[in-house]
C-alpha positions, 0 to 999 in steps of 0.5 A, spaced: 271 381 709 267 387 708 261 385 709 257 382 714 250 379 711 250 384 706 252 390 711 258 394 711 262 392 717 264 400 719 256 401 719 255 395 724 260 395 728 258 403 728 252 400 730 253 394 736 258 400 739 252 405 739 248 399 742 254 398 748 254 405 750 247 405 750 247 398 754 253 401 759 247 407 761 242 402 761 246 398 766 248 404 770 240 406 772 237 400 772 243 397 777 241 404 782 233 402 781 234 395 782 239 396 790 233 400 791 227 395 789 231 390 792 233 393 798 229 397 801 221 394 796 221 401 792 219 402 786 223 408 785 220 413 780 224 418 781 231 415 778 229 419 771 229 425 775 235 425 780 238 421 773 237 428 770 239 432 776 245 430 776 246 432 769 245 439 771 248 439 777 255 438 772 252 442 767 251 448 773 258 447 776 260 448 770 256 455 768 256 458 775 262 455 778 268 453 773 268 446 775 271 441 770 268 434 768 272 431 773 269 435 780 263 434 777 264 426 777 264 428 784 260 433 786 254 431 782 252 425 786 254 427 793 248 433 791 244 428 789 245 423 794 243 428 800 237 429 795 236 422 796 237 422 804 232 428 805 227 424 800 228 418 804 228 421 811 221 425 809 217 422 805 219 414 803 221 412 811 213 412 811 211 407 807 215 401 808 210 397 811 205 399 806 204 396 798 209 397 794 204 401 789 205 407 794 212 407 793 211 408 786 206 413 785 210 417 791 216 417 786 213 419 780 210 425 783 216 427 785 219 425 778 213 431 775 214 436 781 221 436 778 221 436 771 215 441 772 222 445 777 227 444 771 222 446 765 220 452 769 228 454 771 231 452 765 225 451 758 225 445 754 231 447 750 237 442 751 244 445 754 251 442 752 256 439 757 264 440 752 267 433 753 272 434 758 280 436 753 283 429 756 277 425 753 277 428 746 277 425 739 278 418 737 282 411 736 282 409 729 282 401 731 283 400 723 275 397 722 272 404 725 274 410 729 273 409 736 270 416 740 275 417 746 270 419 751 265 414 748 268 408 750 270 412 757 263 412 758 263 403 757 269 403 761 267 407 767 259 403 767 261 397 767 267 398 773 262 401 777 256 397 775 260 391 778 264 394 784 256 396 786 254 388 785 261 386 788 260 391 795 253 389 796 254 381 795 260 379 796 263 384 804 261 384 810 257 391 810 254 389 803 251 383 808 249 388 813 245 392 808 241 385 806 240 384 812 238 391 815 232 389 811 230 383 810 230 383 819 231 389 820 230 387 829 235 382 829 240 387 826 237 392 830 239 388 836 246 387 835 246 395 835 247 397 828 243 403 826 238 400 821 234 407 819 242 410 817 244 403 813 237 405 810 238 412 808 244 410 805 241 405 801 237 410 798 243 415 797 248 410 794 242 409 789 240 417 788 247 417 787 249 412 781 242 415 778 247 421 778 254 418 775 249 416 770 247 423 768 254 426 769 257 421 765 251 422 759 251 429 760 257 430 754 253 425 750 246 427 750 243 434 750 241 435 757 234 437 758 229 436 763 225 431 759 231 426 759 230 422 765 222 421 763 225 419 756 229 413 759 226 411 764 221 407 762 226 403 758 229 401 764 224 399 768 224 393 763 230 392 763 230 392 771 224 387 769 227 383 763 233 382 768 229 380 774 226 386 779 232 386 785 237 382 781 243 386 781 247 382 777 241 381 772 239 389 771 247 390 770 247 383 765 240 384 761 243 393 761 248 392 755 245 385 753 239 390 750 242 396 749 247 391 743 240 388 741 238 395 740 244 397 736 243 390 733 235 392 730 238 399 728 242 395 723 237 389 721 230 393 722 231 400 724 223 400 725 223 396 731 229 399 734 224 403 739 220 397 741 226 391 741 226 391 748 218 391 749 218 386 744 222 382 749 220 384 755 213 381 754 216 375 752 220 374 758 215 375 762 211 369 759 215 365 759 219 366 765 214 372 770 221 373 775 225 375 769 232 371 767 235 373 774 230 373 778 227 368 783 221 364 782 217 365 789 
């Protein structure tokens, strides 16, 4: 079968592979923004910007230091996961007890102050990041050819997208981080250190913003725009899933990046508004999201 309604089967499966590389990102960054929301109750709207410091922070390791992909893989979201503590322990500690609406506007002044830093630094213009040598060129699957890193890029999401949830729900210290939150006293009283176990929180997400950025860097061109271009599609991924499911961002990020592919085949025009689409549907019928609680 050459054709699947009336499609060629190379420009579909093209097509549904792209949609799953896009999915697998979009699990990524929604996954850190729901251990954020879910956790500690910020909207996080920085997750763009640390998402594309990460990306330059590979892209510098690089240029500056001679640092190959693999240390970047490291170094990257230890960078941005300090970032992340002094973000939390200066300004974010502050607004716990206060709407969540302060969080978010909080963030997304950080978001600009930070695009603003790095188009000053580094213009508008994109840089590229090779793709690491060991990670180069493609595996003819018989039906299409495959791109190595591409299909490392879904490998290495998804394994760390499900390690996350694993960590969170199902260990002891991902009982303890749930519970440092909802009754931080208690927890307190059994002499953990509930600020620390916040402030990781918070780094562990800042962190996963920055994998993302390292693990995009070789695909995309990096700019200092590519986090503000995402991220909106992710916080209605993060919706669509139910804010704070951790499953459900990881679930719904690769359900609507195969939907996405899917509209490029069927009806290219809509591919820019699929997940909107859905999203305001879901909110009518369902406010909490699919894997959200109704409270």
């Amino acid at each position: 079968m050459s054709e699947i309604f009336g499609i060629p089967i190379q420009a579909f499966l093209g097509q549904l592979l792209l949609g799953l590389v896009n999915g697998s990102f979009y699990a990524m960054l929604s996954l850190g923004l729901a251990v954020i929301f879910g956790l500690l109750g910020i909207v996080n709207f920085a997750h763009g910007a640390l998402y594309m410091i990460g990306a330059y922070v590979a892209w510098l390791s690089l240029e500056k230091f001679g640092l190959n992909y693999w240390v970047a893989l490291v170094v990257s979201p230890l960078v941005v996961g300090l970032l992340g503590v002094v973000i939390e322990r200066l300004l974010l500690k502050r607004l716990y007890k206060l709407d969540p609406l302060y969080g978010l506007l909080l963030t997304f002044g950080l978001a600009l102050i930070a695009e603003g830093v790095f188009r000053d630094q580094f213009g508008v213009s994109g840089q590229q990041y090779p793709v690491p040598e060991l990670l180069q060129g493609a595996t003819n699957l018989g039906f299409m050819v495959l791109p190595n890193y591409r299909a490392w890029v879904v490998v290495s999401c998804l394994s760390i997208c499900l390690g996350t949830w694993f960590l969170i729900e199902k260990t002891s210290l991902g009982a303890t981080l749930r519970a440092s939150t909802e009754n931080p006293q208690l927890v307190q009283a059994f002499g953990i250190n509930v600020p620390l176990m916040v402030t990781m929180t918070y780094a562990g997400g800042a962190a996963l913003a920055a994998i993302a950025g390292v693990l995009a860097a070789p695909v995309i061109q990096i700019t200092p725009l590519m986090g503000s271009n995402l991220i909106i599609v992710v916080f209605a991924v993060v919706v669509i899933g139910g804010m704070g499911s951790i499953l459900g961002s990881i679930l719904t990020g690769v359900m609507l990046g195969l939907m996405e592919g899917l509209t490029k085949v069927f009806y290219p025009e809509a591919s820019s508004i699929v997940v909107f689409v859905i999203m305001v549907i879901v909110l009518m019928v369902r406010p909490a999201g699919l894997f959200g609680k109704e409270k």
